[in-house]
VMD Tcl script that builds the backbone (N, CA, C; Angstrom):
set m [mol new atoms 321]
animate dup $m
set s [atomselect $m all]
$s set {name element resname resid chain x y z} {
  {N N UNK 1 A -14.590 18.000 -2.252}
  {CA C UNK 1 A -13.181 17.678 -2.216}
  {C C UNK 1 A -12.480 18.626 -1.242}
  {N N UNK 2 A -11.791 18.451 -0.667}
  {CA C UNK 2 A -10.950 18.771 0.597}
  {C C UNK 2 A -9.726 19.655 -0.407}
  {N N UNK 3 A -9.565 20.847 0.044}
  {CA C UNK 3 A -7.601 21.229 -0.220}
  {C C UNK 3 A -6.787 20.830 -0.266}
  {N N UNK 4 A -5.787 21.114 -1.026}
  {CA C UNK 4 A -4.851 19.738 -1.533}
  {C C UNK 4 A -3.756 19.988 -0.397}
  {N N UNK 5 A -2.903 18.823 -0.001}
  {CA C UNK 5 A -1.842 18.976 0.609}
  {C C UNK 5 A -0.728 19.295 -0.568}
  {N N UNK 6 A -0.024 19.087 0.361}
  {CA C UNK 6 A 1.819 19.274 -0.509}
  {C C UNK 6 A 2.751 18.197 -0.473}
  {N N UNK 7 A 3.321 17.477 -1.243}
  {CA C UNK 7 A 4.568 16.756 -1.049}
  {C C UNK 7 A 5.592 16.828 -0.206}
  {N N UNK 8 A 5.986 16.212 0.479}
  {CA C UNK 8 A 6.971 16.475 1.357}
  {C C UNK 8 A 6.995 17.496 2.655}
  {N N UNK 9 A 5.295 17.873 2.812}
  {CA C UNK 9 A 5.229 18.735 3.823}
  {C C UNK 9 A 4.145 17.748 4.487}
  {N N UNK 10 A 4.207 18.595 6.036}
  {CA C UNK 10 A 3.034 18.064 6.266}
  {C C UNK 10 A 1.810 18.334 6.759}
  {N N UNK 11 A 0.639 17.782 7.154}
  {CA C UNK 11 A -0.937 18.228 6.577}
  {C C UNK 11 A -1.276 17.472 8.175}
  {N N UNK 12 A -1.858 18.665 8.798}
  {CA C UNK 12 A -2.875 18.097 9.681}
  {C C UNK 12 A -4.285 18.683 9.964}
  {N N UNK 13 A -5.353 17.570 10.712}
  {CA C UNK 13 A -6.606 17.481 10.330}
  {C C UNK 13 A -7.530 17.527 10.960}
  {N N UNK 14 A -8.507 17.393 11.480}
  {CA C UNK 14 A -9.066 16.670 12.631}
  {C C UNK 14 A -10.511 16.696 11.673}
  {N N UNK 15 A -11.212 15.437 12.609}
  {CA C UNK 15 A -12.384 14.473 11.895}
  {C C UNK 15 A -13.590 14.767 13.084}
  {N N UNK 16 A -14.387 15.267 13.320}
  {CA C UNK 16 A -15.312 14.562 14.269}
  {C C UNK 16 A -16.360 13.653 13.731}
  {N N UNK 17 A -16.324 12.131 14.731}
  {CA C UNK 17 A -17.206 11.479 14.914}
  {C C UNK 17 A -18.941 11.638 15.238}
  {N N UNK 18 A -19.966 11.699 14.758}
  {CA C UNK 18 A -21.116 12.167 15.561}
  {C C UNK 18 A -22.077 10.941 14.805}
  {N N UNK 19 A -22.523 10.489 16.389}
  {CA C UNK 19 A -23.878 9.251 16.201}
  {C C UNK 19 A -25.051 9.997 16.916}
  {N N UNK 20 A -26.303 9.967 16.101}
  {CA C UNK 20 A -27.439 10.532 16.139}
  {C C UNK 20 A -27.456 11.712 16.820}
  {N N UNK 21 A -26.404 12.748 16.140}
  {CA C UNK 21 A -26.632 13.752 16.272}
  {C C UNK 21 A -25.711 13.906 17.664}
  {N N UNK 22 A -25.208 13.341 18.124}
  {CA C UNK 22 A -23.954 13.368 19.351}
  {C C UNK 22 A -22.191 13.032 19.148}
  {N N UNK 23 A -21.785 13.734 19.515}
  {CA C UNK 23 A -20.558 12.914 19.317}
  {C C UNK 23 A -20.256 11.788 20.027}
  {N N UNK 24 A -19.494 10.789 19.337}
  {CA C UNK 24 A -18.777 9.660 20.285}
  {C C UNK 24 A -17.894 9.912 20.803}
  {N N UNK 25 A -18.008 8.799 21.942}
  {CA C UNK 25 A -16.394 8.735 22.644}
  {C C UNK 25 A -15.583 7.692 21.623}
  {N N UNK 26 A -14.680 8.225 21.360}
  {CA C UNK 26 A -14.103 7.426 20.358}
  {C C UNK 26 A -12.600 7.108 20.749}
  {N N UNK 27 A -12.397 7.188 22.036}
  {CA C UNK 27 A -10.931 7.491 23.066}
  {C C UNK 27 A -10.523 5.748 23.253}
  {N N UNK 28 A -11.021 4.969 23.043}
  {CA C UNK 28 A -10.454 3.611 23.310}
  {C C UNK 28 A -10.558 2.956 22.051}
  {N N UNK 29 A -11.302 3.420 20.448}
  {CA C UNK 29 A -11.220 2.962 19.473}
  {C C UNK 29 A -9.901 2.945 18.438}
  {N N UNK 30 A -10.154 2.922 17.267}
  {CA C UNK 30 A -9.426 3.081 16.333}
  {C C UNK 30 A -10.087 3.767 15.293}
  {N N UNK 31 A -9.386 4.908 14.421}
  {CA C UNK 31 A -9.794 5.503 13.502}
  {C C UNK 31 A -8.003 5.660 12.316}
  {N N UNK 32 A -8.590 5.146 11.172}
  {CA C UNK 32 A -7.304 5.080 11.030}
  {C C UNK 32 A -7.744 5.616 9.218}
  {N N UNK 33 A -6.904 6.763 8.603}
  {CA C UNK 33 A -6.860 7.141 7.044}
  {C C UNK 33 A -5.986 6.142 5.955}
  {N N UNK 34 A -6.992 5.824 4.978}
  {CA C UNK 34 A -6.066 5.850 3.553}
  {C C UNK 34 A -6.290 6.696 2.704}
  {N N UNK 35 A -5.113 6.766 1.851}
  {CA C UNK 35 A -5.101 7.106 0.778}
  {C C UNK 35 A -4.636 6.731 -0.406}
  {N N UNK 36 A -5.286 6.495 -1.353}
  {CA C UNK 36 A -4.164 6.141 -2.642}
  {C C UNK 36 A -5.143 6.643 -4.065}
  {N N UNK 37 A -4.129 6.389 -4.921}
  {CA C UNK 37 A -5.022 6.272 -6.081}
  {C C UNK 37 A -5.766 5.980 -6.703}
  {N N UNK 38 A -6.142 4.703 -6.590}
  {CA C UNK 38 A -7.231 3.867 -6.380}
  {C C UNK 38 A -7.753 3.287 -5.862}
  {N N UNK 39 A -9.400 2.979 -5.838}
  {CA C UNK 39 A -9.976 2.178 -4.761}
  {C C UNK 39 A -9.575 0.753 -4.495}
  {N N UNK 40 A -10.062 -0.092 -3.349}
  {CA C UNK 40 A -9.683 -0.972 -3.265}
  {C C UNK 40 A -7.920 -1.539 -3.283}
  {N N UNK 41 A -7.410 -0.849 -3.046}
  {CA C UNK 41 A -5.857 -1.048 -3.210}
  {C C UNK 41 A -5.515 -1.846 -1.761}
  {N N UNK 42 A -4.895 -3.414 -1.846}
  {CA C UNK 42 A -4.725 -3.854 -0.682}
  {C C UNK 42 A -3.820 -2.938 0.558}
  {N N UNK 43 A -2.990 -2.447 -0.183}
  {CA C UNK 43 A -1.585 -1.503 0.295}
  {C C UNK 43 A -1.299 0.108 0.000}
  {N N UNK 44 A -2.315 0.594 0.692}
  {CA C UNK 44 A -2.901 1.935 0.440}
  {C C UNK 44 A -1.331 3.175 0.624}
  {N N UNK 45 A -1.120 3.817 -0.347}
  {CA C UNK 45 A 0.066 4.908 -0.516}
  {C C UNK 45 A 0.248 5.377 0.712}
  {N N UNK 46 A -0.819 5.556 1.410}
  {CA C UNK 46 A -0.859 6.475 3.041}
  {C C UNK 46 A -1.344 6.167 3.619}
  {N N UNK 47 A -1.368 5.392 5.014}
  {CA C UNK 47 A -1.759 4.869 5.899}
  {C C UNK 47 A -1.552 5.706 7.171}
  {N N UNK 48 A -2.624 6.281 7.707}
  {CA C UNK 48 A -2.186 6.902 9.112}
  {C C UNK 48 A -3.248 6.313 10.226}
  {N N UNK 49 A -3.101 5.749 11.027}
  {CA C UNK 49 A -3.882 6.025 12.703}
  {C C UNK 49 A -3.523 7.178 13.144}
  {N N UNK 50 A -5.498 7.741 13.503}
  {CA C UNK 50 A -5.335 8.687 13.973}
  {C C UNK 50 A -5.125 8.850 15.317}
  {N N UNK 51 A -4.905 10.053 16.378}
  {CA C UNK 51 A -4.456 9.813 17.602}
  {C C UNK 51 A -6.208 10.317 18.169}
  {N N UNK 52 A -6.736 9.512 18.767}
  {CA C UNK 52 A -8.189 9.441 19.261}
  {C C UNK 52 A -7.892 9.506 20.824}
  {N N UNK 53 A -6.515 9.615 21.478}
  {CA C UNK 53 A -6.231 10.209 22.756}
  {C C UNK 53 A -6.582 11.850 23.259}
  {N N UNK 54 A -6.405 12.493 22.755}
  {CA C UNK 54 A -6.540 13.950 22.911}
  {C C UNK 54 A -7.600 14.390 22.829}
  {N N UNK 55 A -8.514 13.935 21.745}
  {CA C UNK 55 A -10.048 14.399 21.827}
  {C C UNK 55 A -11.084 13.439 21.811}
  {N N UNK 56 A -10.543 12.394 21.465}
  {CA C UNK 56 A -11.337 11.534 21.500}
  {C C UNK 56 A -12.497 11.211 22.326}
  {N N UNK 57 A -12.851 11.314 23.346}
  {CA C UNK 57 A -13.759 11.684 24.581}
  {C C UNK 57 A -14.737 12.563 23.564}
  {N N UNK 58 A -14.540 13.320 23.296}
  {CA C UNK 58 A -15.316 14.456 22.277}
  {C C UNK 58 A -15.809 14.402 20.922}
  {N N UNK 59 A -14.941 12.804 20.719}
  {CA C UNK 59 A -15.313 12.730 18.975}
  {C C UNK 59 A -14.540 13.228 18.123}
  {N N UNK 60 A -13.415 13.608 18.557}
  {CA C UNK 60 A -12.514 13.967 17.015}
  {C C UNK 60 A -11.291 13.075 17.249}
  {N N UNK 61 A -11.063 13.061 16.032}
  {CA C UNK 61 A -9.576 12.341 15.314}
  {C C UNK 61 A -8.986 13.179 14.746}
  {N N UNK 62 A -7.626 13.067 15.512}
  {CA C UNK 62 A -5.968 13.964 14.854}
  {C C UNK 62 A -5.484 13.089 13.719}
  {N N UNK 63 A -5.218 13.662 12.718}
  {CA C UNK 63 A -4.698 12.969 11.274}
  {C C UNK 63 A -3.581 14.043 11.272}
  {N N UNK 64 A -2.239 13.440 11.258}
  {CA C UNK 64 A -1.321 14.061 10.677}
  {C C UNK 64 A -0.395 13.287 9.785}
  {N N UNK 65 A -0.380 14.089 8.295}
  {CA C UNK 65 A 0.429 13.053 7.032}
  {C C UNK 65 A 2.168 13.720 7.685}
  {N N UNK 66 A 2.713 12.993 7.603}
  {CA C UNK 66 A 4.166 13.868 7.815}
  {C C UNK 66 A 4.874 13.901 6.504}
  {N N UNK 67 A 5.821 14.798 6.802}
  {CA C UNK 67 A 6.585 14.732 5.145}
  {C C UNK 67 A 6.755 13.718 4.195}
  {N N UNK 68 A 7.593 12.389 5.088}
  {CA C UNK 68 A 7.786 11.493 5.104}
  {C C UNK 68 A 6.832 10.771 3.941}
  {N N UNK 69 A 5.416 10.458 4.554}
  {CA C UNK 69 A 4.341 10.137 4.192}
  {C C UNK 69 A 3.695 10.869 3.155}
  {N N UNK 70 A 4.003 12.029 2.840}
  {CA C UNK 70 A 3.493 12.728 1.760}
  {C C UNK 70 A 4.419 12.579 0.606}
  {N N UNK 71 A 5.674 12.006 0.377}
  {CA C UNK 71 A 6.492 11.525 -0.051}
  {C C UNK 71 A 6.021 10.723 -0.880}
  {N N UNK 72 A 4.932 10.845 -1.999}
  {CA C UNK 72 A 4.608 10.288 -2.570}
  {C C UNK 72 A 4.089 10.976 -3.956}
  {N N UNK 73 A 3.841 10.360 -5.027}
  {CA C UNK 73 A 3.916 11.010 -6.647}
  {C C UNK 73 A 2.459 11.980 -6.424}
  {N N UNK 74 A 2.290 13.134 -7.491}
  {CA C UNK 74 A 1.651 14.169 -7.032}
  {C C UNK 74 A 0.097 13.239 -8.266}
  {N N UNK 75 A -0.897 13.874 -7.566}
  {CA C UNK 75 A -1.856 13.487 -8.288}
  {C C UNK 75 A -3.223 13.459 -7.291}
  {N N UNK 76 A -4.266 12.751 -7.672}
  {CA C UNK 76 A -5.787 12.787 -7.277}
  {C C UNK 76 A -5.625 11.641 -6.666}
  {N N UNK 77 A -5.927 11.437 -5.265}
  {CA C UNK 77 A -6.052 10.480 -4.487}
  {C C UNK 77 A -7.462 10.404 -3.504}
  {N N UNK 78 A -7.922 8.994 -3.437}
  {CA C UNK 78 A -9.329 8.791 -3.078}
  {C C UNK 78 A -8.383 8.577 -1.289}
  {N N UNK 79 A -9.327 9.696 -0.612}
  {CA C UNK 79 A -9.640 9.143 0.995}
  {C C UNK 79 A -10.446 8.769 1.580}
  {N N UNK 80 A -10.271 7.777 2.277}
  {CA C UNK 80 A -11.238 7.317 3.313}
  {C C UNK 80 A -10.409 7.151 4.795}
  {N N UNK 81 A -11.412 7.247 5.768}
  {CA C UNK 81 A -11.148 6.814 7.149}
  {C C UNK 81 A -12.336 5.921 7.622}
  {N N UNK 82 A -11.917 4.912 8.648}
  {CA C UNK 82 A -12.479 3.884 8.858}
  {C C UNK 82 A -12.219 3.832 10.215}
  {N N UNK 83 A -13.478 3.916 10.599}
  {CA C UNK 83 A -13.651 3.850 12.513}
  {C C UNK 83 A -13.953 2.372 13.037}
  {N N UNK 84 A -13.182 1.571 13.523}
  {CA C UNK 84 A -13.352 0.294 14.176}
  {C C UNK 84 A -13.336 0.151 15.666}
  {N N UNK 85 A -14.277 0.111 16.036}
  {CA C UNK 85 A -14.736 0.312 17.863}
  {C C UNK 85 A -14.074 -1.419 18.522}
  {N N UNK 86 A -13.575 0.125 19.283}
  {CA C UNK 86 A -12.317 -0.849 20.670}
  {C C UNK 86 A -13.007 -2.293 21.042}
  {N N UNK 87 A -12.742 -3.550 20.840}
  {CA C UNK 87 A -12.817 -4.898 21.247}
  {C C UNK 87 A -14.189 -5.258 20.533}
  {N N UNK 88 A -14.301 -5.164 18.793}
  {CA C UNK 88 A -15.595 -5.434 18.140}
  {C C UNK 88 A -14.691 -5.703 16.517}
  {N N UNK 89 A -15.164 -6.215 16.034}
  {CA C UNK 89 A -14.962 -6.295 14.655}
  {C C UNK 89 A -15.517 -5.003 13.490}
  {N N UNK 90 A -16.426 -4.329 14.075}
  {CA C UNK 90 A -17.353 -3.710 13.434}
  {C C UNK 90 A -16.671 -2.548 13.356}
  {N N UNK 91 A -16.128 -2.188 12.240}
  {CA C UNK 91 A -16.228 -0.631 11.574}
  {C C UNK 91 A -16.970 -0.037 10.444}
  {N N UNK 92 A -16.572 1.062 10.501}
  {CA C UNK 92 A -17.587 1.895 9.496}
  {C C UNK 92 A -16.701 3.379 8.902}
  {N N UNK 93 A -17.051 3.471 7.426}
  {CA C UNK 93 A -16.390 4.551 6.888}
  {C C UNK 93 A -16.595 5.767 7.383}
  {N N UNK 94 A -16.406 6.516 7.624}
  {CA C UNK 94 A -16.701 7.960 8.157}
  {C C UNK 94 A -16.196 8.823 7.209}
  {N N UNK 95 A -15.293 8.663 6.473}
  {CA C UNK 95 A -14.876 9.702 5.669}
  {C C UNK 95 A -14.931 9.177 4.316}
  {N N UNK 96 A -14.925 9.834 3.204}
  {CA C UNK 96 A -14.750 9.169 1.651}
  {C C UNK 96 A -15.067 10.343 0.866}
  {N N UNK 97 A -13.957 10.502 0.480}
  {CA C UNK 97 A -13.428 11.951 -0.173}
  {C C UNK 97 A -12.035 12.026 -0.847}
  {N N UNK 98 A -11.811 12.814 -1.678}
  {CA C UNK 98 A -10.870 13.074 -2.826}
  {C C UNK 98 A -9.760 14.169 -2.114}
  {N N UNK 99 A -7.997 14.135 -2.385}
  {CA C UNK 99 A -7.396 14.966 -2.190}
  {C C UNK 99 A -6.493 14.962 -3.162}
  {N N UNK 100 A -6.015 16.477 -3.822}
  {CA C UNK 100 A -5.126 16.505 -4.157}
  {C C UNK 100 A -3.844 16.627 -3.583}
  {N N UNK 101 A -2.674 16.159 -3.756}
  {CA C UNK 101 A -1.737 15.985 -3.609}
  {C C UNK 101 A -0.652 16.257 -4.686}
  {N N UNK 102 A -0.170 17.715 -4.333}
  {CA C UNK 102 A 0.561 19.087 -5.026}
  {C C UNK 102 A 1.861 18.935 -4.791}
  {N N UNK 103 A 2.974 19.323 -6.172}
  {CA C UNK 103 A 4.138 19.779 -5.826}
  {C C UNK 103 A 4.059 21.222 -5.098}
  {N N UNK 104 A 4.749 21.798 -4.304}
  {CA C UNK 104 A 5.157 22.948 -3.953}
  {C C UNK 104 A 5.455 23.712 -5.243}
  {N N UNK 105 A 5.374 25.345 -5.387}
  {CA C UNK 105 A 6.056 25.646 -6.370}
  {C C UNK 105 A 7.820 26.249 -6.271}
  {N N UNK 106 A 8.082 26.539 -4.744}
  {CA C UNK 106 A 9.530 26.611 -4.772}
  {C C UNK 106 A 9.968 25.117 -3.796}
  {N N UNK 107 A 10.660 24.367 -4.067}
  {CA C UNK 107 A 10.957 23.808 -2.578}
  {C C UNK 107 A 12.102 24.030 -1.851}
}
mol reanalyze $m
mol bondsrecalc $m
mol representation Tube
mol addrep $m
């Protein structure tokens, strides 16, 4: 399980991609996070695309939740990210993991 974020703050991340032991170029794809409380939820609490411009060439994905987006009730939330390659139908989970999601104790 990953460190919990905070409510109303915000949490950034980075992911690297690696196929057989290499990283991908992952600069023209899509990599995009949910989160919610439960699996399978059509309309996931947190939805981010990550920005696969900056490193992407290299294999990593920028995830940033913004306040905004963390703006949501405190508790145990299932993550996943899901990599879908530029002009293909075909994605694949890359991430699937648990975060908590904390009040602050002053705000």
């Amino acid at each position: 399980m990953r460190p919990p974020t905070y409510r109303n703050k915000s949490y950034l991340f980075r992911l690297e991609i690696i196929v057989n032991g290499t990283p991908a170029n992952i600069s023209t794809d899509t990599v995009t996070l949910y989160m919610d409380k439960t699996l399978g939820s059509t309309t996931p609490a947190i939805t981010v695309v990550g920005d696969v411009a900056t490193l992407g060439a290299t294999g990593w994905v920028i995830f940033e939740i913004t306040p905004t987006l963390s703006d949501k009730p405190s508790g145990r939330y299932y993550m996943q990210a899901v990599w879908t390659l530029d002009g293909e139908t075909r994605s694949f989970v890359v991430l699937d993991d648990e975060i908590d999601l904390r009040d602050v104790v002053k705000s």
